[in-house]
N, CA and C atoms as an extended XYZ file, in Angstrom:
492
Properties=species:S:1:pos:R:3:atomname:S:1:resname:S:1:resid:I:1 pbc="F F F"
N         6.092      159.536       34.090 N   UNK     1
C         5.629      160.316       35.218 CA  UNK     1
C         4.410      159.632       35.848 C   UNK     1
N         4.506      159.641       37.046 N   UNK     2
C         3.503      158.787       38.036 CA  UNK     2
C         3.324      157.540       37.639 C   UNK     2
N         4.521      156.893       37.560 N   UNK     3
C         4.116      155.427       37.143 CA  UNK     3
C         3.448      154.272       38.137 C   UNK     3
N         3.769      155.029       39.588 N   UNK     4
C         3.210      154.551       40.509 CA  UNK     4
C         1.934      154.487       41.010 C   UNK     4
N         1.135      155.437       40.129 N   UNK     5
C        -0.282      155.209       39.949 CA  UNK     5
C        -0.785      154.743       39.254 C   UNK     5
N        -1.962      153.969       39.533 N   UNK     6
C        -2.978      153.368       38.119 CA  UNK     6
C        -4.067      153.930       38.843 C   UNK     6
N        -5.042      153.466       37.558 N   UNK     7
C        -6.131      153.410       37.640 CA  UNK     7
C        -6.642      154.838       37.763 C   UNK     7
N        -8.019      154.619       38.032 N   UNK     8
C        -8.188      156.105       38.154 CA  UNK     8
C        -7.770      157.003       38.622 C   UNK     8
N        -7.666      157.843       38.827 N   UNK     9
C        -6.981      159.247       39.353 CA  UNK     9
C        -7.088      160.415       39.032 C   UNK     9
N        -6.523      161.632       39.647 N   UNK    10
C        -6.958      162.896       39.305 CA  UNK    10
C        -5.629      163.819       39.181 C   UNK    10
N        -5.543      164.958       38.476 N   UNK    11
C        -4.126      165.582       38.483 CA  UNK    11
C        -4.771      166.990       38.512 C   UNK    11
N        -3.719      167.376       39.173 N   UNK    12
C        -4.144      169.040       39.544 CA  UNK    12
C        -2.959      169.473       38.944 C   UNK    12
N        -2.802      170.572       37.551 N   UNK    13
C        -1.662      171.112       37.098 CA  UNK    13
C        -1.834      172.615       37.194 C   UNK    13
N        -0.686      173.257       37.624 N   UNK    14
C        -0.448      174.645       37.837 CA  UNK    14
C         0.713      175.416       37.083 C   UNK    14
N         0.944      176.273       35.848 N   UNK    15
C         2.109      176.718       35.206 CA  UNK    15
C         2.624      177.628       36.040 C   UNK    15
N         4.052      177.758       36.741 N   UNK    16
C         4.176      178.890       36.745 CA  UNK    16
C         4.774      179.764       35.610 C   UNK    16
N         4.802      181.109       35.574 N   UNK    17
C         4.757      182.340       34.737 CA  UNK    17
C         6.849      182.546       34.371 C   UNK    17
N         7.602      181.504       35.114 N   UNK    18
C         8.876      181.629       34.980 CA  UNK    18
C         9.227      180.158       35.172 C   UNK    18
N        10.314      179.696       34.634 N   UNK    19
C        11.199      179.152       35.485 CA  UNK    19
C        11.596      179.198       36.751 C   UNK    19
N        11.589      177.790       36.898 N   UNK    20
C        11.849      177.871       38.419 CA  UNK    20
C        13.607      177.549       38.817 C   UNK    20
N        14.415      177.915       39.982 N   UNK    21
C        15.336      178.562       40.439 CA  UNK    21
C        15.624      177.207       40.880 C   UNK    21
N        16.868      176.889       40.765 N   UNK    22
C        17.220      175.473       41.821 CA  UNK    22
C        16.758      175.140       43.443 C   UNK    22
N        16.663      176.360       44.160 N   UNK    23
C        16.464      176.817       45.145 CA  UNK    23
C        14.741      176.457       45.534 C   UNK    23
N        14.256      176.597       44.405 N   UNK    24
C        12.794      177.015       44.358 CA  UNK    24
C        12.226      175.511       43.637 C   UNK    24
N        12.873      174.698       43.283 N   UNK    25
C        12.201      173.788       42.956 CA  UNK    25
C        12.638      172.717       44.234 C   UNK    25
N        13.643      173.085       44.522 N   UNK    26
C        14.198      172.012       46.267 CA  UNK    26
C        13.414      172.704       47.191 C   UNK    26
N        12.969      173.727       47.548 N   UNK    27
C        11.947      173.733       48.089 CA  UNK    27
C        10.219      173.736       48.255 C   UNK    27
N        10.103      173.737       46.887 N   UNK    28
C         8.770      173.189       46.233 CA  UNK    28
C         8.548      171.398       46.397 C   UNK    28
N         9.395      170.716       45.848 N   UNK    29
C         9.432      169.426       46.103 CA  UNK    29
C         9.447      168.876       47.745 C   UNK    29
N        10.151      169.591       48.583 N   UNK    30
C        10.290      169.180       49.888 CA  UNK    30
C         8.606      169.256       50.607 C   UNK    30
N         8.334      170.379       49.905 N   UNK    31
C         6.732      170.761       50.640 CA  UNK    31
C         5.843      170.160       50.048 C   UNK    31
N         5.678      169.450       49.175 N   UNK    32
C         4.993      168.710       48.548 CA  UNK    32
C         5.208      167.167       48.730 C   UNK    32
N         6.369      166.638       48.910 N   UNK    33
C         6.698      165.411       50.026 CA  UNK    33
C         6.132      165.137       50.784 C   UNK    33
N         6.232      166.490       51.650 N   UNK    34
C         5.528      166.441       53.083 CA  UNK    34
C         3.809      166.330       52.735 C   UNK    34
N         3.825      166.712       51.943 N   UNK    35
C         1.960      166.650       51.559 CA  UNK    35
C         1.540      165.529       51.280 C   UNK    35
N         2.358      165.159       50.467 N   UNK    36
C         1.812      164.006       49.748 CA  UNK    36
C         1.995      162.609       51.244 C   UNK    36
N         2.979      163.181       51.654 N   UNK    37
C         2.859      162.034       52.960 CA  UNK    37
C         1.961      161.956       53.823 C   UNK    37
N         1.321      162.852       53.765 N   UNK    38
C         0.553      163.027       55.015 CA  UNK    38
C        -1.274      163.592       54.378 C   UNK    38
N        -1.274      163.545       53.337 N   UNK    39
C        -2.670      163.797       52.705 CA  UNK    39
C        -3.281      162.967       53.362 C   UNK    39
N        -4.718      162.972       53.333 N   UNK    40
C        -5.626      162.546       53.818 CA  UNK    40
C        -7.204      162.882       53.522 C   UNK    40
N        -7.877      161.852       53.260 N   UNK    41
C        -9.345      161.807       52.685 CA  UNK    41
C       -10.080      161.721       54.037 C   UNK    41
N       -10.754      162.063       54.941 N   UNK    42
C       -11.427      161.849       56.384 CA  UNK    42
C       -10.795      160.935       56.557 C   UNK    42
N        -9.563      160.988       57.102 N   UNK    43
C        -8.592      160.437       58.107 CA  UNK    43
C        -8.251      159.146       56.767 C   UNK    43
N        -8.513      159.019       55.880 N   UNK    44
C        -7.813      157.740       55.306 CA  UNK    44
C        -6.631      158.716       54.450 C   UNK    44
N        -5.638      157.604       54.435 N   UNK    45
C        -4.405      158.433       53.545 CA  UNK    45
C        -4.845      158.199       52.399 C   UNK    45
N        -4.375      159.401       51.408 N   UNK    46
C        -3.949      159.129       50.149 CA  UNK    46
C        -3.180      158.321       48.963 C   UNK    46
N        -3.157      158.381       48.144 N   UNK    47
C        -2.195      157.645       47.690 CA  UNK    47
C        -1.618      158.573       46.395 C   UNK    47
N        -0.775      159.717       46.656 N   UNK    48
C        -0.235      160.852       45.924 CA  UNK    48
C         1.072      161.172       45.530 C   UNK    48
N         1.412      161.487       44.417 N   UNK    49
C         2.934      161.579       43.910 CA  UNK    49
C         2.524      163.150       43.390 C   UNK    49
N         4.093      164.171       43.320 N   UNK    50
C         3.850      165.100       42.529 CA  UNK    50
C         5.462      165.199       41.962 C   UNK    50
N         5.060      166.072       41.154 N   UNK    51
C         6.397      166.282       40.123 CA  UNK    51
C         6.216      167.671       39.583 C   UNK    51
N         7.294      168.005       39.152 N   UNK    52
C         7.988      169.939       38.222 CA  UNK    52
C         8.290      169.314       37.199 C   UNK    52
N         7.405      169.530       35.787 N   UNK    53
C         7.645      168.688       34.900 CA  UNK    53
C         8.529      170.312       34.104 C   UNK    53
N         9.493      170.039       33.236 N   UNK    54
C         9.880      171.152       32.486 CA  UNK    54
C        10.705      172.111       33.387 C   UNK    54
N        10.560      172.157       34.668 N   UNK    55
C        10.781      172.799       35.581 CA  UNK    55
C        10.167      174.049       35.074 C   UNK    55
N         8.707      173.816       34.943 N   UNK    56
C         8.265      175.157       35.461 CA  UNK    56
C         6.835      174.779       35.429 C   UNK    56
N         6.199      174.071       35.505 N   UNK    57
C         4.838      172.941       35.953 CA  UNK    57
C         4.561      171.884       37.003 C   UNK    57
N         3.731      172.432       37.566 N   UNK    58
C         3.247      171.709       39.153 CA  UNK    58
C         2.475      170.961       38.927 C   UNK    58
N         2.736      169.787       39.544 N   UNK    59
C         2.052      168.577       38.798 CA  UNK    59
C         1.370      167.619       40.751 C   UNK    59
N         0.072      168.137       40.760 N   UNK    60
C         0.141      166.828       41.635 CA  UNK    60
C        -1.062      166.210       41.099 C   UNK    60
N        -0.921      164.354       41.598 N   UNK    61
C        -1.948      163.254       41.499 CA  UNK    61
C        -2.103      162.729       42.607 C   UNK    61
N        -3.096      162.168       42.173 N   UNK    62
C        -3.994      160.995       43.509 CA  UNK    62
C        -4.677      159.919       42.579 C   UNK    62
N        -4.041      158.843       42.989 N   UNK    63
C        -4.915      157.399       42.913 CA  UNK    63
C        -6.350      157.384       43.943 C   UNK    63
N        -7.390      157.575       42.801 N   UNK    64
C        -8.835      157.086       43.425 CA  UNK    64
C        -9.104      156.015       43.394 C   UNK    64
N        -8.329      155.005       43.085 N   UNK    65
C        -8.852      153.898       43.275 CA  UNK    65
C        -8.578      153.121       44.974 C   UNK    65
N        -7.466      153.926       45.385 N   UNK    66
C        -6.847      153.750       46.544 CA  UNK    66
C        -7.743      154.321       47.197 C   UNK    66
N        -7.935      155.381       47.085 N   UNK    67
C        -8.582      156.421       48.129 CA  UNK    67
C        -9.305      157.907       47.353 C   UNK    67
N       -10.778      157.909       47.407 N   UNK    68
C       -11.259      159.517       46.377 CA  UNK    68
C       -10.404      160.488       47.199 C   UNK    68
N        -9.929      161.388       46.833 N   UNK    69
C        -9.723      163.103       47.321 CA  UNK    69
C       -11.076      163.579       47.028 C   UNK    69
N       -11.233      164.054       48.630 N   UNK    70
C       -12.793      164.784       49.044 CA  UNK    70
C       -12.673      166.284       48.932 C   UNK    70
N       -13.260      167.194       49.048 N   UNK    71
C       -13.420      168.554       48.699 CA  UNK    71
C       -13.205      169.009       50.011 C   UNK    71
N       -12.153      168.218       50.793 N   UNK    72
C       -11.696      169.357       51.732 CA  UNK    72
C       -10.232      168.806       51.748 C   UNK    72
N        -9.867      167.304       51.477 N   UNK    73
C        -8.993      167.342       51.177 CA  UNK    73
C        -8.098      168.180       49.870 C   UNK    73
N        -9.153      168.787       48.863 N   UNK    74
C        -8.733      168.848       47.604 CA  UNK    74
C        -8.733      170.403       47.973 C   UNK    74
N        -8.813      171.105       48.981 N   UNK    75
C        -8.657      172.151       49.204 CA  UNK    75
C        -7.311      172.676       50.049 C   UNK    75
N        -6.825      171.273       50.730 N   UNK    76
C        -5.849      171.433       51.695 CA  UNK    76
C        -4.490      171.722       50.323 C   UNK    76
N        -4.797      170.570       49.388 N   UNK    77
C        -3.510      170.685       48.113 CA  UNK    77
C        -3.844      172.124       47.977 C   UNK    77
N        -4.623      172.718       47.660 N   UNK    78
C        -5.001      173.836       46.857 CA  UNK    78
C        -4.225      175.060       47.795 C   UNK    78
N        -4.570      174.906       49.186 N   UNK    79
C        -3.871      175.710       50.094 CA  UNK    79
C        -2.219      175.715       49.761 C   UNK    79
N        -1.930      174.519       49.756 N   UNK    80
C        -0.373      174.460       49.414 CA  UNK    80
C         0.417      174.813       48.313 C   UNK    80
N        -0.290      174.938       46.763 N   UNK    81
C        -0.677      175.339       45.937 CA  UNK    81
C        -0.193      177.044       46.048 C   UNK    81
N        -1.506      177.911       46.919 N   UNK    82
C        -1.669      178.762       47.076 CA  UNK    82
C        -0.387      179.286       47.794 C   UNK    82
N         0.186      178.928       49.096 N   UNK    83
C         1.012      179.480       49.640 CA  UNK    83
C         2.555      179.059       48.894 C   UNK    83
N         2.849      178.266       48.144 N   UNK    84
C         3.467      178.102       47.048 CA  UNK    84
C         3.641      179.463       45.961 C   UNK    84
N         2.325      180.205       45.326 N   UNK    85
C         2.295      180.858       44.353 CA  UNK    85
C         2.576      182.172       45.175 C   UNK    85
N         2.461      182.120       46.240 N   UNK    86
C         2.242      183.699       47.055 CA  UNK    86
C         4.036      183.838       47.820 C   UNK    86
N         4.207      182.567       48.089 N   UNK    87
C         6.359      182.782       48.570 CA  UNK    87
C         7.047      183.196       47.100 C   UNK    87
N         6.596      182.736       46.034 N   UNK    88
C         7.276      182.316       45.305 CA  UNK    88
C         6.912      183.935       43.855 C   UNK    88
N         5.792      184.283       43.845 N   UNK    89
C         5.305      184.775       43.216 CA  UNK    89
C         5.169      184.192       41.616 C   UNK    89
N         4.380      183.215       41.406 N   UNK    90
C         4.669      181.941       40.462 CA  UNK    90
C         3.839      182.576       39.543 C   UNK    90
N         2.393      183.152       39.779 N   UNK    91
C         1.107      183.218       38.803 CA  UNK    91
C         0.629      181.901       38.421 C   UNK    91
N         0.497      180.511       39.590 N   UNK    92
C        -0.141      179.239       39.117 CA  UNK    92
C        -1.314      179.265       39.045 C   UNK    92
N        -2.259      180.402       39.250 N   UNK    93
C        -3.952      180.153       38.916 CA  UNK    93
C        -4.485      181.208       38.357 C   UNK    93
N        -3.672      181.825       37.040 N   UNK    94
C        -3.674      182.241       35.987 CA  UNK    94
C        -3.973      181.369       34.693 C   UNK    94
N        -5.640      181.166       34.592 N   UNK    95
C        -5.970      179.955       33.940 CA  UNK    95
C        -6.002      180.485       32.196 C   UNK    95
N        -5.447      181.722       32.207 N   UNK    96
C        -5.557      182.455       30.756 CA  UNK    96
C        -3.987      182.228       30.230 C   UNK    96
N        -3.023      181.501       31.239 N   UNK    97
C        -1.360      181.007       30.479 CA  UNK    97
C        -1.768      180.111       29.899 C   UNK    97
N        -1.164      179.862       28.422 N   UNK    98
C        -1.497      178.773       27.915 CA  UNK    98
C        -0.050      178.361       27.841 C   UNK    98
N         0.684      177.126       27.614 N   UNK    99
C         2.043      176.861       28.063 CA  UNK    99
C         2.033      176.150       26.813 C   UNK    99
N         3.253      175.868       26.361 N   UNK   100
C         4.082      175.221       25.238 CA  UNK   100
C         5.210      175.299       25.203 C   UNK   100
N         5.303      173.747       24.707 N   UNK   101
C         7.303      173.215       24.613 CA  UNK   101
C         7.820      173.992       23.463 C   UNK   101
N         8.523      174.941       23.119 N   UNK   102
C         9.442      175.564       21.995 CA  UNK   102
C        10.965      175.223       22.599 C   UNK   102
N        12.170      174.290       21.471 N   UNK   103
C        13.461      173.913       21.992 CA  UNK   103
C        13.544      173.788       23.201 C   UNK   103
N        12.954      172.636       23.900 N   UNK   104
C        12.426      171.982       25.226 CA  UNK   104
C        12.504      173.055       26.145 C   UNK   104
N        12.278      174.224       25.772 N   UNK   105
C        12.057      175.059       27.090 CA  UNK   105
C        10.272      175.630       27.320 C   UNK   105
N         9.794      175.974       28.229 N   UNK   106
C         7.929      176.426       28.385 CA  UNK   106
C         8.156      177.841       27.341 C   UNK   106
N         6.917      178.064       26.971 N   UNK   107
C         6.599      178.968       26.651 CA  UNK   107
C         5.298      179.483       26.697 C   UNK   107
N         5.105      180.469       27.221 N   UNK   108
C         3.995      180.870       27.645 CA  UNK   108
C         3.158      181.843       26.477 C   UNK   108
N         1.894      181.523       26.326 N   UNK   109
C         1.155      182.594       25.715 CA  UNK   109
C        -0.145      183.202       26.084 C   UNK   109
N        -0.601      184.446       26.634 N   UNK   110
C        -1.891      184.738       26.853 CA  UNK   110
C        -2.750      184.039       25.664 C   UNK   110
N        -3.880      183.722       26.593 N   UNK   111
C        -5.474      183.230       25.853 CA  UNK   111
C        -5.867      184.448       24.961 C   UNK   111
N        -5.949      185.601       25.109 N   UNK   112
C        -6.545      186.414       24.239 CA  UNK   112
C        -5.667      186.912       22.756 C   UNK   112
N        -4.075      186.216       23.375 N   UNK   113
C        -2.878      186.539       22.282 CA  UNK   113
C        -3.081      185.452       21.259 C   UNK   113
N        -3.432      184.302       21.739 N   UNK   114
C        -3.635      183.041       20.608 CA  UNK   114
C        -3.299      182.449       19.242 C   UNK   114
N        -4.781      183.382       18.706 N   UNK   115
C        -5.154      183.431       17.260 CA  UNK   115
C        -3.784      184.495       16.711 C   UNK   115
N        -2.911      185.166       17.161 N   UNK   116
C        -2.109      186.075       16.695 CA  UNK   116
C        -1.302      185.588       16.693 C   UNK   116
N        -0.431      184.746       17.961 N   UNK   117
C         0.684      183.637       18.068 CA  UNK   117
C         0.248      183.005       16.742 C   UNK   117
N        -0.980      182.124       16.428 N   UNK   118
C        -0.465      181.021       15.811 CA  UNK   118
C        -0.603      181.283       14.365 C   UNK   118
N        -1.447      182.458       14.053 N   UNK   119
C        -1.278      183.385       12.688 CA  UNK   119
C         0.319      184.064       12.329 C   UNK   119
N         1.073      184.523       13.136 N   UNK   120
C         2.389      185.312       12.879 CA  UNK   120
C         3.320      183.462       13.399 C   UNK   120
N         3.165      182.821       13.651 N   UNK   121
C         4.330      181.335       13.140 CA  UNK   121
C         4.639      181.204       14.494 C   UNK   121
N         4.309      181.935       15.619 N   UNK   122
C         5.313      181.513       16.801 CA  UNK   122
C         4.642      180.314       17.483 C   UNK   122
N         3.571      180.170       16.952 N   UNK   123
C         3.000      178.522       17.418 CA  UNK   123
C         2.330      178.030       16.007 C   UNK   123
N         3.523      177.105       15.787 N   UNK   124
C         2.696      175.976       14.694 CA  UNK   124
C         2.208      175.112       14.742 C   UNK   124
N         1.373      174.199       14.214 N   UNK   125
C         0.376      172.621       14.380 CA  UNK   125
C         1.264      171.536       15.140 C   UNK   125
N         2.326      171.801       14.749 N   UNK   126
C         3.305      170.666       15.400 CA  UNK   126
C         4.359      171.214       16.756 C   UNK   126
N         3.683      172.527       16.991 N   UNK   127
C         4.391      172.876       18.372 CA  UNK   127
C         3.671      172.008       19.561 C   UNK   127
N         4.430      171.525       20.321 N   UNK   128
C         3.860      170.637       21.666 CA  UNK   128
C         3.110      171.897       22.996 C   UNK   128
N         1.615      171.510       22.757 N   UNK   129
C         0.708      172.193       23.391 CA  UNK   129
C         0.566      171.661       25.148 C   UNK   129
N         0.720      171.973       26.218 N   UNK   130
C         0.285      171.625       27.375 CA  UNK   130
C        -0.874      171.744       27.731 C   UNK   130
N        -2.011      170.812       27.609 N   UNK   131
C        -2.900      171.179       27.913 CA  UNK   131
C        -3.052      170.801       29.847 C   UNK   131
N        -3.240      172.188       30.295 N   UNK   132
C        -3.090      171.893       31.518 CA  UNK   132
C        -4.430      172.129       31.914 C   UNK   132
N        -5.443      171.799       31.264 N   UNK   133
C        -6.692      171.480       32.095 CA  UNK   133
C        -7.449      170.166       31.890 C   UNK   133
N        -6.953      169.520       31.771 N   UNK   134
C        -6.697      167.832       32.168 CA  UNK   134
C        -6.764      167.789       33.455 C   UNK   134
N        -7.858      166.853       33.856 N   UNK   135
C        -7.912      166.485       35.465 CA  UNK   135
C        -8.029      165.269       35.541 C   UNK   135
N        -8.273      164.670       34.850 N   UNK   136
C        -8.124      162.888       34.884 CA  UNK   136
C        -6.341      162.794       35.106 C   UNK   136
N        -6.244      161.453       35.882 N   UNK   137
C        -4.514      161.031       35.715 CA  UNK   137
C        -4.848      160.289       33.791 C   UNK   137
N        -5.520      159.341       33.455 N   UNK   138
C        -5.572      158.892       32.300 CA  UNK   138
C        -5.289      159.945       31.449 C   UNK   138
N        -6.074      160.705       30.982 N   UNK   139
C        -6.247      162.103       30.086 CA  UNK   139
C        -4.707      162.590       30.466 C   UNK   139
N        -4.066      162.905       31.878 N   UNK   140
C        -3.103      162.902       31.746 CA  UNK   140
C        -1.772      162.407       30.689 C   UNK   140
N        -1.028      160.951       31.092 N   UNK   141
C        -0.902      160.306       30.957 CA  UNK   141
C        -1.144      159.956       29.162 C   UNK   141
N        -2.298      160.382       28.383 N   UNK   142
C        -2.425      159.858       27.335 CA  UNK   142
C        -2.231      161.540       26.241 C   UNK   142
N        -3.072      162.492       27.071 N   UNK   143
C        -3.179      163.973       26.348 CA  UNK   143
C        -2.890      165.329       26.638 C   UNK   143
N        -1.890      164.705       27.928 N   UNK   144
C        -1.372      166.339       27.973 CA  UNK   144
C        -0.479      166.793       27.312 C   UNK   144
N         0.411      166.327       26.838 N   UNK   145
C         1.438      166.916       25.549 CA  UNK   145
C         1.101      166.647       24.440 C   UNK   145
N         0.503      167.367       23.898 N   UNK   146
C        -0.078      167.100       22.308 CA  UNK   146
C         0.147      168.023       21.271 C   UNK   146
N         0.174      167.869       20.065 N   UNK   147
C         0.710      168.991       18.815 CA  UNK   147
C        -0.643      169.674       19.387 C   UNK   147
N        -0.308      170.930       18.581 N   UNK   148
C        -0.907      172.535       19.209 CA  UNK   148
C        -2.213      171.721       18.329 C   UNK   148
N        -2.182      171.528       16.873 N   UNK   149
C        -3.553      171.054       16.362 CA  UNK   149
C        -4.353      169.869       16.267 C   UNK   149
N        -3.995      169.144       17.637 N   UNK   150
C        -4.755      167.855       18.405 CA  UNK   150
C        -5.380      168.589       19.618 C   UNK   150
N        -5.329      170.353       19.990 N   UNK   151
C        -5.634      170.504       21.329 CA  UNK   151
C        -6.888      171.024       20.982 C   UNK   151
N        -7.519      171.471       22.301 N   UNK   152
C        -8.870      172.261       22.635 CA  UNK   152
C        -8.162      173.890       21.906 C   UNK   152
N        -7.759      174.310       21.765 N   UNK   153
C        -7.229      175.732       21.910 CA  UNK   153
C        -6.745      175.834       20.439 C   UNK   153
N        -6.272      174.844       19.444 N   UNK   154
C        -6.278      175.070       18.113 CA  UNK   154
C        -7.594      175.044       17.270 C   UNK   154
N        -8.896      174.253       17.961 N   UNK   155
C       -10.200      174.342       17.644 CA  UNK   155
C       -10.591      176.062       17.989 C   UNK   155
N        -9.760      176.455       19.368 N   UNK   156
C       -10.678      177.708       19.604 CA  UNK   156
C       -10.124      178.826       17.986 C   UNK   156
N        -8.656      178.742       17.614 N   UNK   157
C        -7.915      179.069       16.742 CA  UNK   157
C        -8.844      179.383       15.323 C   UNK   157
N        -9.222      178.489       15.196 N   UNK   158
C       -10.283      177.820       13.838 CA  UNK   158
C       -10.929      178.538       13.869 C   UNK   158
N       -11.809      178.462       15.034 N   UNK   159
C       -13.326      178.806       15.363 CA  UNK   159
C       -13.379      180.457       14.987 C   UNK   159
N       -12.390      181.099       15.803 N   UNK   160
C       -12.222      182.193       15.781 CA  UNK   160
C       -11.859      182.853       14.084 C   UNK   160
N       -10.884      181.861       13.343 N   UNK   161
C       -10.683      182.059       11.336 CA  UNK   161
C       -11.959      182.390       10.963 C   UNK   161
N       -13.270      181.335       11.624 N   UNK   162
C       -14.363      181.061       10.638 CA  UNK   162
C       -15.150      182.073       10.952 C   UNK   162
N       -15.332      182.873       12.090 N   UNK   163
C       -16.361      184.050       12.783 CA  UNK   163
C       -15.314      185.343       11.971 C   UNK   163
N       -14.563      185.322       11.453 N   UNK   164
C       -13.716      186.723       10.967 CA  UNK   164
C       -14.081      186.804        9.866 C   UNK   164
């Protein structure tokens, strides 16, 4: 994924709360085409790919080495983003989903459900964790699919054993 980028870069990831619909990912991709074609840093283009990884994760990047995404460009994605989650009714900036691969399909778990998921077995050390707050493309690229007990969120797991 994004092999067409190097170097530095940035990734903006969004879960949605379902699977997405054949319908709904051909028109997610089309609008995001169009974005990525036409992005722009104060009038310089971008250099941006996005992808539906799992089909049910919004995935866009930008090569900074090509060109930074400025904070109004990084608001225009965000708009698209937004009117994305609001046609679609997705829940992508619901930063309390925590997402995981179970028999290659997503699985979603509330942040406050956690420590209970991974106490009752439905998330074990070797379940594949999404960490979708990764904003580097590298960090991407090297740590977003990781066993549940390589992530930020199996430390919170711990943390939470040792305060009980």
């Amino acid at each position: 994924m994004f092999q067409n980028l190097k170097g530095n870069g940035r990734v903006w990831i969004h879960a949605a709360n379902r699977a997405l619909t054949p319908s709904e990912v051909s028109t997610i991709k089309s609008k995001f085409t169009q974005f990525c074609a036409s992005w722009d840093a104060h009038g310089n283009s971008l250099l941006a790919e996005f992808e539906i990884a799992h089909n049910q994760i919004l995935i866009l990047a930008v090569d900074e080495d090509h060109e930074s995404a400025s904070g109004c460009s990084i608001d225009k994605a965000t708009e698209v983003f937004r009117a994305i989650d609001e046609k679609f009714q997705l829940d992508l900036f619901n930063r309390m989903n925590l997402t995981f691969l179970s028999n290659d399909e997503i699985r979603i778990v509330q942040m406050m459900d956690i420590n209970q998921a991974y106490h009752s077995n439905i998330i074990k050390d070797s379940t594949t964790f999404l960490d979708n707050t990764v904003s580097l493309l590298v960090d991407f690229k090297s740590r977003w699919e990781v066993p549940f007990s390589q992530s930020w969120a199996f430390r919170k797991v711990k943390k939470l054993a040792q305060t009980s």
